[in-house]
C-alpha angles and dihedrals in degrees: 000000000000110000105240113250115191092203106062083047089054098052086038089056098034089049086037102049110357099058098045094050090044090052092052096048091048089052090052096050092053093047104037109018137264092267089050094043097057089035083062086050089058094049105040109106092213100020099181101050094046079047095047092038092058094043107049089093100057095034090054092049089045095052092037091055076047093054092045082062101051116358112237091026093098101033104029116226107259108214120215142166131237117208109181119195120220117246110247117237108241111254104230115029116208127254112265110217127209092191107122097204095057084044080055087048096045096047084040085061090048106044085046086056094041088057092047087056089047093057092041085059112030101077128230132253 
């Protein structure tokens, strides 16, 4: 298990949700001024999604320039951890057959399934 940092959570959240907000209300702010701004905040039903919602734009262009100046500032480097399982050898493994008449049986099978495919794709005229 990844051992929790708090830091890296901070700047995720701050550069997630923070920054985003803080873009849209700035926005608002230079377009509406700075009275009518804080009068919308009083009358949004849910204030930080429409927040985060408008400035996820600015915010994206913004943390992706950050991240043109050091890869992983803007969007902060996620770590993880891969854990691969091992495939499990069957416990039994078929006979294989030399016998030549049950190959010819075998690639008859096939051959009959292929050109079933094959109808099944090539579409009719």
């Amino acid at each position: 298990m990844a051992e929790s940092q708090p830091l890296d959570e901070l700047r995720l959240a701050l550069m997630q949700d923070v920054l985003p907000m803080g873009l849209a209300f700035v926005d608002r702010v230079r377009s509406d001024g700075p009275a009518r701004a804080v009068e919308s905040l009083a009358q949004a039903d849910d204030l930080l999604e429409d927040l985060r919602r408008e400035g996820e734009p600015a915010a994206r262009v913004l943390r992706e320039r950050l991240d043109q100046i050091s890869p992983g500032l803007g969007n902060p480097v996620m770590s993880v951890q891969v854990h691969v399982d091992e495939p499990v050898e069957p416990l039994e493994s078929p006979a294989l057959s030399n016998d030549p008449q049950e190959l010819q049986e075998v690639l008859a099978r096939i051959e009959t399934r292929l050109q079933r495919l094959d109808a099944l794709i090539t579409p009719r005229n």
